[in-house]
ZADO-1210 file (C-alpha; in nm, 4 decimals, padded with zeros to 6 digits):
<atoms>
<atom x="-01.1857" y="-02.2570" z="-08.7738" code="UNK" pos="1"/>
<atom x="-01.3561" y="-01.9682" z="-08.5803" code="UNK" pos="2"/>
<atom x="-01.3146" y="-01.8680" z="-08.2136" code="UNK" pos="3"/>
<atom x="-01.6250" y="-02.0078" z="-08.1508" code="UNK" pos="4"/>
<atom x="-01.5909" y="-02.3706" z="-08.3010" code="UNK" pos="5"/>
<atom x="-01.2747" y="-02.4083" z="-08.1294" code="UNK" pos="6"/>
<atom x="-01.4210" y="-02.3588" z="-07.7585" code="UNK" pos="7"/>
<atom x="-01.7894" y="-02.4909" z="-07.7846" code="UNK" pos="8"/>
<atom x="-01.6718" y="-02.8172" z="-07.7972" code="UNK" pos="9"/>
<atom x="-01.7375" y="-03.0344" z="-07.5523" code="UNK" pos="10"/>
<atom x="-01.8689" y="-02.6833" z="-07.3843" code="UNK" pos="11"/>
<atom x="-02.1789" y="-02.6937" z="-07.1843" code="UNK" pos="12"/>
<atom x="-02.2530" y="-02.3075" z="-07.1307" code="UNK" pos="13"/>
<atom x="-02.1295" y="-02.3343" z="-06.7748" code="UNK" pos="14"/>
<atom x="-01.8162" y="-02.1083" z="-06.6841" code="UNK" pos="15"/>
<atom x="-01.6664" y="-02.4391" z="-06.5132" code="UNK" pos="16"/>
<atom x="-01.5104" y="-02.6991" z="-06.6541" code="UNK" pos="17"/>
<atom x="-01.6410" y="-03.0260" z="-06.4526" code="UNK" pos="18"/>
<atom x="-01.5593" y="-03.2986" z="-06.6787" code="UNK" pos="19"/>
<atom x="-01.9559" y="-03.4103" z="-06.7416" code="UNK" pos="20"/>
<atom x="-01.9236" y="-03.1895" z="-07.0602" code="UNK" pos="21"/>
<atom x="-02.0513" y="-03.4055" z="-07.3789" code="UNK" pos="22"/>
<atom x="-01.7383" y="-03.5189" z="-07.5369" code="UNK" pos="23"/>
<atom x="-01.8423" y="-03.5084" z="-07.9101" code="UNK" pos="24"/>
<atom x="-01.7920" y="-03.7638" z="-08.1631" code="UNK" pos="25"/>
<atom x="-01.6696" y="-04.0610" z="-08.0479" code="UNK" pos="26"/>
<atom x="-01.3240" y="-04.2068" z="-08.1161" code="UNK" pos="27"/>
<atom x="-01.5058" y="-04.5273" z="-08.2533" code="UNK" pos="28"/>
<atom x="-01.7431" y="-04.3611" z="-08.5270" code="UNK" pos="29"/>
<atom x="-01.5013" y="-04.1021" z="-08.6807" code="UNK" pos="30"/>
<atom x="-01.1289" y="-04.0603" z="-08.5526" code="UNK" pos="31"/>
<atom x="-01.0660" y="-03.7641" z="-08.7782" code="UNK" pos="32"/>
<atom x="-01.3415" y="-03.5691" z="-08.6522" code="UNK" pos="33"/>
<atom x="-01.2781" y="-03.6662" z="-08.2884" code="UNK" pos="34"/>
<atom x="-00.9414" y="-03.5789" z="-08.3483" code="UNK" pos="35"/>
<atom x="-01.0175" y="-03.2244" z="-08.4109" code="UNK" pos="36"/>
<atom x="-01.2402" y="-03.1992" z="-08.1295" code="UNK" pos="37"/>
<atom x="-01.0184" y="-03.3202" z="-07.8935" code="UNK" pos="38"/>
<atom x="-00.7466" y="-03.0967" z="-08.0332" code="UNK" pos="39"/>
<atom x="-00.9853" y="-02.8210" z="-08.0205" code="UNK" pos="40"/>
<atom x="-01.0456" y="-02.9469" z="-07.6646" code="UNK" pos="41"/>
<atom x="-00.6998" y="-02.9348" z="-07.5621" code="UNK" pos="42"/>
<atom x="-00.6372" y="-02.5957" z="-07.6738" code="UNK" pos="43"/>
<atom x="-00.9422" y="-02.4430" z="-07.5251" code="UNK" pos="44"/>
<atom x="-00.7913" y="-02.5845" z="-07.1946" code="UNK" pos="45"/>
<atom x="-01.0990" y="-02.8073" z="-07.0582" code="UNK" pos="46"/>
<atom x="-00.8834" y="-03.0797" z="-07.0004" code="UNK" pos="47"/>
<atom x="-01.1527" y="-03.3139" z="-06.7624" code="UNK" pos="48"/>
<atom x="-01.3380" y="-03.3216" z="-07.1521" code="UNK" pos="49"/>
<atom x="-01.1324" y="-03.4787" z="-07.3236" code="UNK" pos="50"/>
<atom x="-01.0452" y="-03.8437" z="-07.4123" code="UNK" pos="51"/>
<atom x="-00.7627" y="-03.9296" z="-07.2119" code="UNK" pos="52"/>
<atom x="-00.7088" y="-04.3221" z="-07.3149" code="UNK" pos="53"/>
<atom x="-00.7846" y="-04.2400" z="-07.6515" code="UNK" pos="54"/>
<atom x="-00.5003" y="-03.9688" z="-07.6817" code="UNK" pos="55"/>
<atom x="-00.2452" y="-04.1407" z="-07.5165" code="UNK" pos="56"/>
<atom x="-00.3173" y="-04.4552" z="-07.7570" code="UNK" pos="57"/>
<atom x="-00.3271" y="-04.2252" z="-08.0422" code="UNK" pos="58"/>
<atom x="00.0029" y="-04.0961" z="-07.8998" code="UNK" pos="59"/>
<atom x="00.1721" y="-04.4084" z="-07.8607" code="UNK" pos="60"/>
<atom x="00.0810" y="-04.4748" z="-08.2246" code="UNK" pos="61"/>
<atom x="00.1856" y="-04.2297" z="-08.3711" code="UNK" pos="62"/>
<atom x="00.5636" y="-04.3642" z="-08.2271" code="UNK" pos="63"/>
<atom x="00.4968" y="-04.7501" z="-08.3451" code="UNK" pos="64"/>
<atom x="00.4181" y="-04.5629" z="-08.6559" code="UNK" pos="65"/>
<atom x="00.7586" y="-04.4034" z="-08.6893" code="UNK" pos="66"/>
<atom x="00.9018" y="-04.7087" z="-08.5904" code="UNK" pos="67"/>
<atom x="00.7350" y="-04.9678" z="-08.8409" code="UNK" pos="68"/>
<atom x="00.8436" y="-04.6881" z="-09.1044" code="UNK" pos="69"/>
<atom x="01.1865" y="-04.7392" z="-08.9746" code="UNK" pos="70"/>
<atom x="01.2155" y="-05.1178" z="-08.9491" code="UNK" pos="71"/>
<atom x="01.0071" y="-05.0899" z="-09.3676" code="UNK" pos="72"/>
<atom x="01.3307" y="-04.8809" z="-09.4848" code="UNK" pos="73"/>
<atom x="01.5623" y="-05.0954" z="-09.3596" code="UNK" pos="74"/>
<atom x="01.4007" y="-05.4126" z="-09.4531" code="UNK" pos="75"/>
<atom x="01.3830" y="-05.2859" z="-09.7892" code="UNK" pos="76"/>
<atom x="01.8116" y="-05.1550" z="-09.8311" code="UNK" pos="77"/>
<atom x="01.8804" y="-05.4746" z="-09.6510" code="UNK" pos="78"/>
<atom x="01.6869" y="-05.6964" z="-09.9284" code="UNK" pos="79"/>
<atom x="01.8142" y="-05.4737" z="-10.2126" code="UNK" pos="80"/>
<atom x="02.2021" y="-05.5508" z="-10.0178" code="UNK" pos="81"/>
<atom x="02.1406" y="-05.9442" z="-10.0324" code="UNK" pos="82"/>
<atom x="01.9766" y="-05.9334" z="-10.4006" code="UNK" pos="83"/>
<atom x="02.3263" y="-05.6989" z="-10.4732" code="UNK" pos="84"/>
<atom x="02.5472" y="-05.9750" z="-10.2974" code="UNK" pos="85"/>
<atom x="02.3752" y="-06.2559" z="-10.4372" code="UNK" pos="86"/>
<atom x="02.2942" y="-06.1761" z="-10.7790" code="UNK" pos="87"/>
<atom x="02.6131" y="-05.9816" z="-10.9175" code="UNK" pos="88"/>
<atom x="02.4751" y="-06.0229" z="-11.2439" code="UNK" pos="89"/>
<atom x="02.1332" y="-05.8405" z="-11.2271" code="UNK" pos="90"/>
<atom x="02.3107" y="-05.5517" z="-11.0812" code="UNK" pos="91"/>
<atom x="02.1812" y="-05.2245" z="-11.2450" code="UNK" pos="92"/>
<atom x="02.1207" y="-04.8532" z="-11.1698" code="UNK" pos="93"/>
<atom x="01.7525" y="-04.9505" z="-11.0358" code="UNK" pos="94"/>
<atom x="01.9017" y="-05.1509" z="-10.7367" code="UNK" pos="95"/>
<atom x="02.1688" y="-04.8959" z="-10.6706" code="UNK" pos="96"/>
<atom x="01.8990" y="-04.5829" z="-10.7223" code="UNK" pos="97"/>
<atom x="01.6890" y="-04.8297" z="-10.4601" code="UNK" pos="98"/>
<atom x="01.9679" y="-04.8325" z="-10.2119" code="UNK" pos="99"/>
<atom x="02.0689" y="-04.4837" z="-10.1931" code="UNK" pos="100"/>
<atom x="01.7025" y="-04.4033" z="-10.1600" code="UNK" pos="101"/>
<atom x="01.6729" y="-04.5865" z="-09.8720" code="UNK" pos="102"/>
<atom x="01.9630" y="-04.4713" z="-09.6922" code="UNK" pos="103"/>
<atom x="01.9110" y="-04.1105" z="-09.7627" code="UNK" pos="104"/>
<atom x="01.5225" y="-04.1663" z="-09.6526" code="UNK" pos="105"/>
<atom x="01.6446" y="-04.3516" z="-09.3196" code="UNK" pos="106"/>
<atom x="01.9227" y="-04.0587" z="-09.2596" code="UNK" pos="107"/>
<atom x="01.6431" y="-03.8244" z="-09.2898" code="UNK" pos="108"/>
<atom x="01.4424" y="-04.0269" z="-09.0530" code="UNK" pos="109"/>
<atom x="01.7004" y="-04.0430" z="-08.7789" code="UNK" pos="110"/>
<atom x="01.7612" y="-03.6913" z="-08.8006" code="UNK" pos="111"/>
<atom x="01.4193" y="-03.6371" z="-08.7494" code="UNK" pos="112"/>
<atom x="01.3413" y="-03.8727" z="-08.5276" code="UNK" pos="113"/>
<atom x="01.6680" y="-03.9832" z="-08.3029" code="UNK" pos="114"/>
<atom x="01.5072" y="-04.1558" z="-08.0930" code="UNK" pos="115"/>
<atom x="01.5323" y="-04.4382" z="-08.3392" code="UNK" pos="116"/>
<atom x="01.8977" y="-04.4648" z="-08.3355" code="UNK" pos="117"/>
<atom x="01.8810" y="-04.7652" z="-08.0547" code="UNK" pos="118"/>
<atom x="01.7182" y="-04.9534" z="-08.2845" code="UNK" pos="119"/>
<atom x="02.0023" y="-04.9888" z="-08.4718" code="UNK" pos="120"/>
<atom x="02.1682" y="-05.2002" z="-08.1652" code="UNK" pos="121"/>
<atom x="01.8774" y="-05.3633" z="-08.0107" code="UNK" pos="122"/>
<atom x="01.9541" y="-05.6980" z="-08.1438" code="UNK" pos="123"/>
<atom x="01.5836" y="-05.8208" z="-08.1622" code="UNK" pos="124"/>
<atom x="01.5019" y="-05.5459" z="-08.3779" code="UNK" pos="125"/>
<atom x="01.7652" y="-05.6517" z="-08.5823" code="UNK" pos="126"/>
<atom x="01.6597" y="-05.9607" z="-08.5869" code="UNK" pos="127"/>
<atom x="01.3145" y="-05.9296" z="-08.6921" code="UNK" pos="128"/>
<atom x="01.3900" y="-05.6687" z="-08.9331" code="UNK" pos="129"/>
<atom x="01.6245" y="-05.8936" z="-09.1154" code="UNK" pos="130"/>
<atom x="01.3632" y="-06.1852" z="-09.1224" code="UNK" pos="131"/>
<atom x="01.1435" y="-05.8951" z="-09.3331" code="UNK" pos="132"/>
<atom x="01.4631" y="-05.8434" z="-09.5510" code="UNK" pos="133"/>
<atom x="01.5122" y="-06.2106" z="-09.6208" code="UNK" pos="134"/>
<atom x="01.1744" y="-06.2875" z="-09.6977" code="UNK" pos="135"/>
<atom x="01.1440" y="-05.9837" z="-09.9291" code="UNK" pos="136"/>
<atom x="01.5124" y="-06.0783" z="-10.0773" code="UNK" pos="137"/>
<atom x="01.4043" y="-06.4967" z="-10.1400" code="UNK" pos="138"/>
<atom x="01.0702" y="-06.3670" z="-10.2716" code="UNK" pos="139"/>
<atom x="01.2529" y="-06.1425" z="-10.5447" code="UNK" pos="140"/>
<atom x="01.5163" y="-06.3568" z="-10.6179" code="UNK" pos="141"/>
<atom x="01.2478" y="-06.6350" z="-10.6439" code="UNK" pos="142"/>
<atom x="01.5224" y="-06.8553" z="-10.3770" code="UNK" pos="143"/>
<atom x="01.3859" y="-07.0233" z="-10.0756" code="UNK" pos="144"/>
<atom x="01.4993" y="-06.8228" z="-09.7814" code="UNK" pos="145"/>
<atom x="01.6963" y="-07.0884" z="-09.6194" code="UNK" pos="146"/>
<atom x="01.9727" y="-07.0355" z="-09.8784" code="UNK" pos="147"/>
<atom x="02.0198" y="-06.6976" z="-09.7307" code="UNK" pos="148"/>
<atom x="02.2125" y="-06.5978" z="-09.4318" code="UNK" pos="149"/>
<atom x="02.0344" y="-06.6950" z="-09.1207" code="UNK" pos="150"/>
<atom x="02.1754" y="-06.3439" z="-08.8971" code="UNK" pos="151"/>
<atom x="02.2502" y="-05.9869" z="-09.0655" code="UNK" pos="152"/>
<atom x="02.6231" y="-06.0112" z="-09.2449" code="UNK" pos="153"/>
<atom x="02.6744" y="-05.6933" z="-09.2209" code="UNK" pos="154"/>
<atom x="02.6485" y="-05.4437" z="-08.9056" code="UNK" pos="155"/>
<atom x="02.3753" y="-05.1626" z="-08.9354" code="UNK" pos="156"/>
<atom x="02.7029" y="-04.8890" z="-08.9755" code="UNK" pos="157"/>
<atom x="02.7975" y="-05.0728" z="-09.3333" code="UNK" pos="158"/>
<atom x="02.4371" y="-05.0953" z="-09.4340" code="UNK" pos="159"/>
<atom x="02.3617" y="-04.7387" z="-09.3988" code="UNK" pos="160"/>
<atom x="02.7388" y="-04.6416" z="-09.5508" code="UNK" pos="161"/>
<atom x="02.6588" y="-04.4876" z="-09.8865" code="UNK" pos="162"/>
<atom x="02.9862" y="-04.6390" z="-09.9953" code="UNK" pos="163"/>
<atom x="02.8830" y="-04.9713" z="-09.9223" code="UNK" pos="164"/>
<atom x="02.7978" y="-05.2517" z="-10.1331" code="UNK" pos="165"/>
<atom x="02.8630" y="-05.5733" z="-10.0717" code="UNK" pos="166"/>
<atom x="03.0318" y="-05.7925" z="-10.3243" code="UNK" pos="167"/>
</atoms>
């Protein structure tokens, strides 16, 4: 992007900024686009142009985002644990591969991200990530759900323990 794109956005030819500059594309016909503008916005410094509820939601989403990322990873070891617990006899290299994808992938994440760690604790997290793991789990194993353990057997320390597999 030229020097010029990147300041004649939201730019009315005046020398001051005083927040009645247009503000582009709006959020509601084409994020990507407003996006860049308000990027382009931001770095030009005319703050009283830009967007501000917009950004912050887009902010705060981009968090939840991490998050439901998170609680999917977990959801997804924790169903490949029960269907390991539960079904000794299917076990195989694809459920193992599965599991030590998922822990690697969530190690990454928390590196990345450790912010997430409390969620590891926080036992309503827990509690709806586990209802995700034993639906996906009775689904698979084509059981009904009640046959499966009502709370998390295991604590989130084990789960994530590459040397752990529950027998």
């Amino acid at each position: 992007m030229n020097e010029k794109a990147k300041t004649s956005i939201g730019d009315t030819d005046s020398s001051k900024e005083d927040g009645n500059q247009p503000m582009g594309t709006p959020y509601e016909k084409d994020v990507v686009a407003w996006a860049r503008e308000q990027a382009a916005l931001l770095r030009a410094g005319k703050l009283a142009s830009i967007d501000i509820e917009h950004i912050a939601e887009e902010i705060e989403d981009v968090g939840k985002s991490e998050q439901r990322e998170f609680a999917n990873r977990m959801a997804v070891l924790l169903a490949h644990l029960l269907k390991w617990q539960w079904q000794p006899e299917r076990r195989g290299t694809s459920w193992q591969t599965t599991i030590r994808v998922q822990r690697a992938a969530i190690g990454r994440r928390l590196r990345k991200t450790p912010s997430l760690k409390p969620m590891l604790h926080d036992e309503d997290w827990i509690s709806d990530m586990w209802g995700d793991a034993r639906q996906q789990a009775a689904k698979e194993m084509k059981i009904g759900m009640a046959m499966l353990p009502e709370n998390c057997p295991w604590s989130m320390t084990d789960a994530l323990s590459e040397s752990f597999f529950p027998d």
